[in-house]
N, C-alpha and C positions, 0 to 999 in steps of 0.2 A: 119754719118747718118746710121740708121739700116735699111737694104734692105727692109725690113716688111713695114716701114713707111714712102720710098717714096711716096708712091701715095697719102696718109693721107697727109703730110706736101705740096705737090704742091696744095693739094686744099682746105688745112686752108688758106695757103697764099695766093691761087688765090681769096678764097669768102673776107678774110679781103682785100684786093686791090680791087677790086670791092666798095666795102661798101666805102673804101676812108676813113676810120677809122684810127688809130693808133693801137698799139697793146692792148694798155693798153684797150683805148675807144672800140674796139670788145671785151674783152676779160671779160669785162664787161657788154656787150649785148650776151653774149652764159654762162656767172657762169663762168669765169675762172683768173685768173691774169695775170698781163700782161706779168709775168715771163713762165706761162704754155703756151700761144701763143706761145713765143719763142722758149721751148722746143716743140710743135708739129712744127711750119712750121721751125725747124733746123732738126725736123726727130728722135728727142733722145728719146721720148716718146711719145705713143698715146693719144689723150683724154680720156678719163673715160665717160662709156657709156651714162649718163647722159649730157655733153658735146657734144656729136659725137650725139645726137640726135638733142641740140640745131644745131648743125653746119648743119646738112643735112636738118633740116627745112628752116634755114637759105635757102640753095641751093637749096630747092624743088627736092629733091632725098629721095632716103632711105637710112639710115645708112651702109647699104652694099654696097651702088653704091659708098655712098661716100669714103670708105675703096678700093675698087676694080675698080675701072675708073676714070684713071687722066682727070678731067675735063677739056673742052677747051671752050673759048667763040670765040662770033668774035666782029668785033669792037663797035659793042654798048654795048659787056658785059653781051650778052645772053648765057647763056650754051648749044652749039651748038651739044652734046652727049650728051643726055641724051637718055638710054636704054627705050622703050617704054613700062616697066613696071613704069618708071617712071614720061614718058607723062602721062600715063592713071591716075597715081594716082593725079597729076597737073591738070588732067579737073576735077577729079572729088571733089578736094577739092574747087574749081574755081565754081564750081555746086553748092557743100553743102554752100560757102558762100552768094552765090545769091542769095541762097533759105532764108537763115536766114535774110537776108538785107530784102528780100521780106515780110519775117513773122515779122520782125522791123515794117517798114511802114504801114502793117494792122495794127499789134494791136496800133502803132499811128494811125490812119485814126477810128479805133472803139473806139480808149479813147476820142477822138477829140467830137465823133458822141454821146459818153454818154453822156457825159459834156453837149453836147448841149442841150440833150433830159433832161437831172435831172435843169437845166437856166429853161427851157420853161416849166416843171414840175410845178417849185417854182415859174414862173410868173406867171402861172395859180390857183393855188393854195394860192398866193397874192391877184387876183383880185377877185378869189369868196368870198375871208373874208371880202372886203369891203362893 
């Protein structure tokens, strides 16, 4: 193992253990094969940046936490270090989805409210032809 990619291979290995995946089946949810898993959590080569981005969304870090801090969880499988540039970015993605969930259900709740105004429209506009 190249000293560079300790820390990279303990925590490709710890996120695929977590997931409970196979190498092949994560290696397949991040764009890689299942032989390129092998080679990151044995240490012989890095991911490719495109990769190491899937993997640290994956973990809810940034690709530099994930390179420079052997992650640890505790026993439910939470990552118990994470650097608090990387809390901060975890609320605030946790935010922006709420908000989008939130902006989902209006513009459902005002399609819902058209619909119903353009029905009462055309029943009105029914009963005056008769």
């Amino acid at each position: 193992m190249k000293p560079e990619n300790v820390i990279i291979a303990h925590n490709v290995k710890l996120l695929r253990n977590l997931s409970k995946e196979t190498q092949g089946e994560f290696g397949k949810r991040v764009g890689a094969s299942q032989q390129n898993i092998v080679t990151y959590e044995s240490g012989q080569f890095r991911p490719k940046p495109g990769i190491l981005l899937e993997l640290a969304k994956i973990a809810g870090v940034t690709p530099e936490t994930l390179i420079s801090v052997k992650l640890k969880t505790d026993k439910s499988g939470k990552i118990t270090n994470l650097p608090d540039r990387d809390k901060e970015l975890n609320r605030l993605r946790s935010a922006i989805q709420d908000i989008l969930e939130n902006n989902r259900k209006y513009q459902e709740s005002m399609s819902k409210k058209v619909m119903d105004l353009l029905a009462e429209m055309q029943q009105l506009t029914a009963n005056q032809a008769k």
